[in-house]
C-alpha positions, 0 to 999 in steps of 0.5 A: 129729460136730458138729450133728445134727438129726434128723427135725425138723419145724415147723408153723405155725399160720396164720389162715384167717379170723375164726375158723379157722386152717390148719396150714403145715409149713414143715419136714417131717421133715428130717435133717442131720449136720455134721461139725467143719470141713465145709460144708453147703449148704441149697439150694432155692427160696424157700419150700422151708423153708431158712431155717426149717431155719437157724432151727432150728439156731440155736435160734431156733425149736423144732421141732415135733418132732424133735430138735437134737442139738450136740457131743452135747447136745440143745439143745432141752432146754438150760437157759438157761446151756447155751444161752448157751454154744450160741450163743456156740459157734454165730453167724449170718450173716443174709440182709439186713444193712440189718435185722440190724445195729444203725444206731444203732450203730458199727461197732466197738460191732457187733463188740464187742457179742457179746464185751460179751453173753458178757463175754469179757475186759477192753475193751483185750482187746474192742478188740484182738478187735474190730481182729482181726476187722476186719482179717480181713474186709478192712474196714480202715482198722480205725480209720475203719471202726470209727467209721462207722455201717452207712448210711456203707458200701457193701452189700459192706462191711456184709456183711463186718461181719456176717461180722465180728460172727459170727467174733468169738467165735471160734465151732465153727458159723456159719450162713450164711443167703443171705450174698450175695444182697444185694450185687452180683455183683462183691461176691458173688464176693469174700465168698464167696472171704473165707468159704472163707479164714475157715473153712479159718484157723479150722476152722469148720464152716459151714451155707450157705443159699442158691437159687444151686446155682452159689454151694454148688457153690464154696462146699460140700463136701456139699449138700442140695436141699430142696423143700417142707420135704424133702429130696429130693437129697443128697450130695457137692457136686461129684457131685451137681452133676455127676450130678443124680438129682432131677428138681428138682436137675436143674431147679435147675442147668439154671436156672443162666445159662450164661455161654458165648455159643455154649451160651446158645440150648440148650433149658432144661428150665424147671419151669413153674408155682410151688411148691405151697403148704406149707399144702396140699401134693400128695399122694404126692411133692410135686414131681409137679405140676411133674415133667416125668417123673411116672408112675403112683404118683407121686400116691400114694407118698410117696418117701424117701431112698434110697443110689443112688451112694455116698453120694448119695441121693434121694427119688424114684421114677424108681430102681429098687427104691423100692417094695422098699426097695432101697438101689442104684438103676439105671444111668444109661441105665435112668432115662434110658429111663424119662424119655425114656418 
């Protein structure tokens, strides 16, 4: 096992006032493993706590409690050398590539900037890496790009640099933090397809965060639904895009346009109203304000993650055999009646 968190929680504390604060989980008790060269996506709502999470990994932000566990080594106890080490071993690719590249420098200084940080090989050996990596994310010529600063490029160009900066050190782990959402649909596919091909050449392992439940359904071998700092609904990508078990997993795909003309006038089952606020959460499972399939209890009982298909679980309440701890929920048709009902 490459990365393990286990538990991890972060509390923030905000100001109410002159001279009160309030405490916001933006992470509540979350676990994840991630396995060398498997994918991971973290999908969810803005707000659900994702891009926390992604911080989290990174070592950007300590949890409050719980534990972050690398190739065995819990880097929240690392020392400053071992850190350096992680984060050469571990690279990021941020959401918005106008704030998180350097417009002061080129692209080739972007690239080689890493390689200069960790003092890796001489600078005939930086420009080579550096031409490689360009190479590799389809930004070439390498020379003309190279000698360009970020606002000479298209928003697809620069994401493909930040995709380039990450793989320069030629790192086990990439995080990548809504890689797509800031570039056109024409370019999403591409950079998408391009981060598949990367990861498969170099065996990397990737943690993809994104909202779009179609773009981890292409990307990700196993997904992670989470709301409101949990996770709610886990497991295999393709199963549990094909059976949802969550009502909110169910949501999240029903929220997905359809780009057959002849199903576009199917009833969607939208969720109405916005996601509660992580300062002050509902009390019991924290989707039941907005769960079209609440029963008694639901206010009240806090769900766990329960095994209901092989290796498919949720927190919720609609399976039989939450308030005994079982392991197996029930047939499809008994759910079906409980929602019906």
């Amino acid at each position: 096992m490459l990365l393990s968190v286990q538990n991890a929680s972060v509390v923030f504390h905000a100001r109410k006032g002159l001279f009160a604060s309030t405490q916001v989980r933006a992470l509540d008790g979350v676990s994840i493993t991630l396995d060398r060269r498997e994918s991971l996506s973290i999908v969810g709502e803005s707000g659900s706590g994702k891009t926390t999470l992604a911080r989290v990994v990174l070592a950007l932000q300590k949890p409050t409690q719980g534990q972050v566990t690398y190739d065995g080594k819990d880097i929240g106890r690392a020392s400053e050398k071992a850190l350096k080490d992680f984060r050469r071993r571990a690279q990021g690719i941020f959401q918005d590539p106008f704030s998180s590249l350097d417009p002061y420098m080129t692209v080739g200084q972007i690239v080689e900037e890493p390689l200069v940080i960790h003092r890796v090989g001489a600078s005939a050996e930086r420009r080579e890496r550096v031409r490689k990596a360009l190479e590799e994310v389809r930004l070439t010529p390498v020379g003309e790009i190279a000698a360009k600063f970020t606002h000479q490029l298209s928003g697809g160009q620069r994401q493909r640099v930040a995709i380039a900066r990450a793989l320069v050190l030629e790192p086990e782990l990439i995080v990548a933090d809504e890689p797509v959402s800031m570039v056109d649909a024409s370019s999403r596919a591409e950079i998408l397809y391009l981060m598949r091909e990367l990861q498969e050449r170099h065996a990397t392992a990737f943690l993809y965060v994104t909202h779009d439940i179609a773009t981890a359904y292409h990307f990700s071998q196993r997904i992670a639904v989470m709301y409101l700092g949990r996770i709610v609904e886990t497991g295999p990508t393709r199963q549990v895009v094909a059976n949802p078990l969550h009502p909110y997993t169910q949501a999240l795909l029903q929220a997905v346009p359809e780009p057959d003309p002849a199903n576009r006038l199917r009833k969607r089952g939208m969720l109405s109203g916005e996601p509660p606020s992580p300062a002050n959460p509902p009390s019991g499972c924290h989707f039941h304000p907005r769960c079209p399939y609440a029963f008694d209890g639901c206010d009240r009982e806090d769900p766990h993650l329960l095994e209901v298909r092989s290796a498919q679980e949720a927190a919720c309440r609609l399976w039989k055999g939450f308030d005994e701890g079982a392991r197996l929920g029930p047939e499809e048709g008994e759910v079906r009646g409980k929602q019906d009902a």
